[in-house]
N, C-alpha and C positions, 0 to 999 in steps of 0.2 A: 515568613514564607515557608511552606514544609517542607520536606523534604526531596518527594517524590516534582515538585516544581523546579529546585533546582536542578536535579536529575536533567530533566527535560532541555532545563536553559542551558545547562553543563554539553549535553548532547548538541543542540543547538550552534555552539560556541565549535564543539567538531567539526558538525557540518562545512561552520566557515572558514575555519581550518587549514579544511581539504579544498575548500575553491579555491585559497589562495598556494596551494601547493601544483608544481608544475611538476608533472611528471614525465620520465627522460623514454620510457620505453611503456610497451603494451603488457595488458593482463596474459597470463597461461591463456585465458578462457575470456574474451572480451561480450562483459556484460550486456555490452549494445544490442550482440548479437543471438541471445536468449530471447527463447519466445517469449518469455517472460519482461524482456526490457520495461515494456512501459507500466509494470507494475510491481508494487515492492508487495504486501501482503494483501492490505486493504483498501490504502490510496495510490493514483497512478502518481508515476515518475513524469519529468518531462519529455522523455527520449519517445522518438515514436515505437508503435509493435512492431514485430518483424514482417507481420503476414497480414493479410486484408483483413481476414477474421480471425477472431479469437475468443473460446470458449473459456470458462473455469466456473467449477461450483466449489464452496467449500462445506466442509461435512464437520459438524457438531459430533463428534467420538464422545457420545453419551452416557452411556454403557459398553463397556469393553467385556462385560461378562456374558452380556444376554446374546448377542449384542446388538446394542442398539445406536444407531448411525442415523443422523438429522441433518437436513439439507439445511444451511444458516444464508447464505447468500449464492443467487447464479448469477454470473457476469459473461456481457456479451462485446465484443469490443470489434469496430469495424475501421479502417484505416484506411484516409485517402488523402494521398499527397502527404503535408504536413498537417491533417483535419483529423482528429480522432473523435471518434463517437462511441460512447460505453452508457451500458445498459445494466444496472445493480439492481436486482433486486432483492430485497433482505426479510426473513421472515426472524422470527422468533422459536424458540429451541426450548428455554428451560425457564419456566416449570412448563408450560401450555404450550405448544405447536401453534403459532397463526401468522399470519401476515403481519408485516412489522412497514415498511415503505419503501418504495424505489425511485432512486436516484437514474437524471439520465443527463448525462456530460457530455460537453461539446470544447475540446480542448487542441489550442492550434500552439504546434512549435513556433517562437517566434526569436528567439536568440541562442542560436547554436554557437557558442564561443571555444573552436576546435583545439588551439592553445592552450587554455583551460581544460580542457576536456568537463567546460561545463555546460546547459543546455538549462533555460528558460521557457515553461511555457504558461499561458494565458489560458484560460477557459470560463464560461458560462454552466452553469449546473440548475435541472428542480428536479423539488422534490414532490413527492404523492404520497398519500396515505388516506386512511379513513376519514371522511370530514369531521367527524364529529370527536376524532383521538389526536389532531392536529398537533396541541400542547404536547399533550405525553409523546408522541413519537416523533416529531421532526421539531418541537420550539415553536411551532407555526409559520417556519422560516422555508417557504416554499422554492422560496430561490436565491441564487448566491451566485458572486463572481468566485475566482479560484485561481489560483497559482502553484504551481509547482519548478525547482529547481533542483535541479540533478547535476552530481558531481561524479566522476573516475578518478579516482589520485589513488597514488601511494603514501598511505602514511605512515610519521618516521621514515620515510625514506627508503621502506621494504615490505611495510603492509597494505596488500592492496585490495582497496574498498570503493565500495558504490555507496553514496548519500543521497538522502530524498529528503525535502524539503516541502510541507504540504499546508494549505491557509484557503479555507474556505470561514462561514461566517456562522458553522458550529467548530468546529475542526482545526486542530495546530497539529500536526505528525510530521515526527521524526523519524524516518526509517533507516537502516541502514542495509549492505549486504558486504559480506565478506567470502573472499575464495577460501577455502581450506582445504579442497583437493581436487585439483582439476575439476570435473564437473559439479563438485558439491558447493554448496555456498550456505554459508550461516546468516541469519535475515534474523534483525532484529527492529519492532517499529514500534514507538511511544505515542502515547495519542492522547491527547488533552483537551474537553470538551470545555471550550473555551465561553458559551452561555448556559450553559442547560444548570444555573447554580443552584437546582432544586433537587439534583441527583445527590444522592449521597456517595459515590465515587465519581470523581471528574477525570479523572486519568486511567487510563488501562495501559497495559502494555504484552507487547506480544514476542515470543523468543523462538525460534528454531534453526530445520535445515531448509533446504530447498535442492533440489537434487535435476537438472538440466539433463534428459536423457533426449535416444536419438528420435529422428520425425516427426519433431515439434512439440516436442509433450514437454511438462514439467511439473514437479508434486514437491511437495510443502507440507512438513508438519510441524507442530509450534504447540506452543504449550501461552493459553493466554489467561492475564490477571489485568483484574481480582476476580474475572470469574472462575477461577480454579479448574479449567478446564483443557482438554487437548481438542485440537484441529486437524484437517486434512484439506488441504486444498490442489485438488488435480485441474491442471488445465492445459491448451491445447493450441494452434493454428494453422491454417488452413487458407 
């Protein structure tokens, strides 16, 4: 098995970790309450969003000389009761500009285990794309159930992090967030494209900050591989 798989399973094994860690007191800055909650970079968390709606695009930092900035994905997310409904749509950046497919999610909290401070949710997901690019851009896998599991814990007993847990039927991510300073948080999310065996990288991974400022805003930059590239993702609710 290579390398970059154990990584993943290594990360994975954290995850479970921190579910089974019981933590005695609250974050500086409690993650729940970020507009950001119900998402780590690219796949949502269990937790619900904070605000009914919620905006984010993320930008392709192409060129930093010219410069040249590319809209890679806009997400739209709408929140009722424990029902979330998100809206992706993803284009393509490099080398060509065009539409790539959108994803649209329909994800219900359904085990908030408050002692744990862990949260389970369930959802339905499809996908679209061009009929006849089907193979190349979604696997022809139109639709897909989905889980995600989210944890808060302190681990070792002093470092305190957020886990995401992600499993649809392209898709295994691991994400993580970490406080580092009051409102700043390091976000880090592994992602392993668990059918597409025709890809010549099956795993990417993505690394940065994420920075929680005030009136619901929150921006993200990250540096991701293998495509050699940096991000920005500003988003927002309302």
């Amino acid at each position: 098995m290579r390398t970059k798989t154990w990584s993943f399973l290594l990360a994975t094994a954290i995850q479970v970790g921190a579910v089974l860690t019981m933590p005695s007191s609250s974050w500086a800055i409690d993650p729940a309450a970020s507009v950001n909650a119900a998402g780590m970079i690219d796949f949502p968390t269990a937790l619900n969003q904070t605000n009914d709606h919620s905006v984010a695009a993320t930008i392709d930092v192409f060129d930093i000389g010219e410069p040249d900035l590319r809209i890679e994905n806009f997400r739209y997310g709408y929140q009722w009761g424990d029902l979330q409904l998100l809206l992706d749509t993803h284009a393509l950046t490099r080398p060509e500009r065009d539409f790539d497919y959108t994803e649209l999610r329909v994800k219900l909290r359904v085990l908030p285990l408050d002692e744990l401070r862990t949260t389970l949710a369930l959802g339905l997901l499809g996908r679209s794309t061009f009929e006849d690019e089907r193979w190349a851009r979604i696997d022809d896998r139109k639709a897909s159930l989905f889980f995600a599991l989210t944890n808060q814990a302190y681990l070792f007993g002093s470092l305190p992090m957020m886990t995401n847990l992600y499993l649809d039927n392209v898709f295994a991510s691991l994400g993580v967030k970490m406080e580092v300073y009051q409102f700043i948080m390091a976000v880090l999310e592994m992602d392993y494209y668990h059918t597409m065996s025709w890809l010549e990288d099956r795993e990417r991974g993505k690394i940065g900050i994420e920075i929680d400022g005030e009136q619901n805003f929150y921006f993200q930059v990250f540096y991701a591989h293998p495509n050699k590239h940096a991000l920005i993702q500003i988003g927002t609710g309302f």
